[in-house]
Every structure is written in structure tokens, then in C-alpha cells.
C-alpha positions in Angstrom: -11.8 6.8 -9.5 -12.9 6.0 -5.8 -15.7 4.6 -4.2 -17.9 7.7 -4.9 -18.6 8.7 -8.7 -17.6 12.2 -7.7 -14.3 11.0 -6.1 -12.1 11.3 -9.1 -8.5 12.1 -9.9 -6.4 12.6 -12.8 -2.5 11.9 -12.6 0.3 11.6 -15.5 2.4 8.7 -15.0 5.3 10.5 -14.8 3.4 12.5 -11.4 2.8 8.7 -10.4 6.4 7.7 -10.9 7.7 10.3 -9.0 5.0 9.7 -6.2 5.9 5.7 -6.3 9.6 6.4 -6.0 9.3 9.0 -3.0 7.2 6.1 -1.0 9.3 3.1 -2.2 12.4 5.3 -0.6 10.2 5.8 2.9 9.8 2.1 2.7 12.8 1.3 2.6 13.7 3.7 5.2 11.7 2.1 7.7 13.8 -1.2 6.8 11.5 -3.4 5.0 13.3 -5.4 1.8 12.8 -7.5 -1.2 10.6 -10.5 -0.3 9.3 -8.8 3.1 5.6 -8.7 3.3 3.7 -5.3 4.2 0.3 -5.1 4.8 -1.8 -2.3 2.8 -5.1 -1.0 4.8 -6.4 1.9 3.0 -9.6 2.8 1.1 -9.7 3.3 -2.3 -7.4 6.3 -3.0 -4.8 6.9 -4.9 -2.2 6.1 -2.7 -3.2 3.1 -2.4 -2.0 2.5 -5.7 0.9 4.3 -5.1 2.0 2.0 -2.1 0.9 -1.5 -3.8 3.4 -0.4 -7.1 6.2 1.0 -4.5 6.0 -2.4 -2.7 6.6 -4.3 -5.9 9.4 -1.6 -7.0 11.5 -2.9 -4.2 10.4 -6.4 -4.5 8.2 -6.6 -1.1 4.9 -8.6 -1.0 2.3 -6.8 -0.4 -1.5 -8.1 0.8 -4.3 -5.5 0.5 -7.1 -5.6 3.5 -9.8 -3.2 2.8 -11.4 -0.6 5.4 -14.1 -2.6 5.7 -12.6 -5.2 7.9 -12.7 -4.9 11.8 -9.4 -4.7 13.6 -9.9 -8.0 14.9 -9.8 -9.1 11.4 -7.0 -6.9 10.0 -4.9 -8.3 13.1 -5.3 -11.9 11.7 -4.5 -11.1 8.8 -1.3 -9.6 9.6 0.2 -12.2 12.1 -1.0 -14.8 9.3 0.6 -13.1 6.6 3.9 -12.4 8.6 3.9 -8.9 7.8 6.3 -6.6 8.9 4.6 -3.2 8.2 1.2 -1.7 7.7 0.2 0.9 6.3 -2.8 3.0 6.9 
């Protein structure tokens, strides 16, 4: 469920498997590793989920910001994590 009662969604976990592996394979694609950190900025969706479980398939660290946060705020967060990707 998101933010909205109506916003709802129903998935099998083999769908979410398949989903997690596709976008632990784009991450590593775009180079990041076990033990790099990547920054998650998303609203409450499923792929949010999806990205947080691919980052721990491949052994990254991941920090969740939520959309609330100004991009002042995001940007801190980022340098002071020492992240090496974001996604949006």
C-alpha cells in the first residue's frame, strides 16, 4: 500500500523476484558493488522496495531519504553518507 488508501498493489514474490533481479543487474551496470552506498529518494511505491532488496542482493548499503526533504537536505545527506548513486 502507498500513502493513499486507494494506492494499492498486489505482486507475487516470484513477480518481485524477477523485478529485484532486473534492477540489481542495472545496478551493477552502472558500476556500483558490494559495500558501496546508494542513496534511495523515492515515495512510497513499489519500487522503492524493489531498489532497497536489489541493493542488499548485491551487498550495497543503501540509505532511504524520503520526498519530503528539500534538495538542500537530500544533498547533505548524500555527501555525508558517501554515496555513490541515487536513485529517484
Amino acid at each position: 500500500e502507498g500513502n493513499e488508501p486507494e494506492d494499492s498493489m498486489k505482486i507475487t514474490y516470484s513477480e518481485l523476484l524477477h523485478k529485484v533481479c532486473q534492477f540489481a543487474n542495472v545496478l551493477r551496470s552502472q558500476g556500483v558493488k558490494k559495500e558501496d552506498r546508494v542513496s534511495i529518494y523515492m515515495p512510497m511505491i513499489l519500487e522503492l522496495v524493489v531498489a532497497m532488496l536489489a541493493c542488499a542482493r548485491i551487498g550495497a548499503l543503501h540509505t532511504i531519504v524520503f520526498a519530503g526533504f528539500s534538495a538542500d537536505s537530500l544533498c547533505e545527506r548524500i555527501v555525508d553518507g558517501g554515496c555513490c548513486l541515487l536513485i529517484t
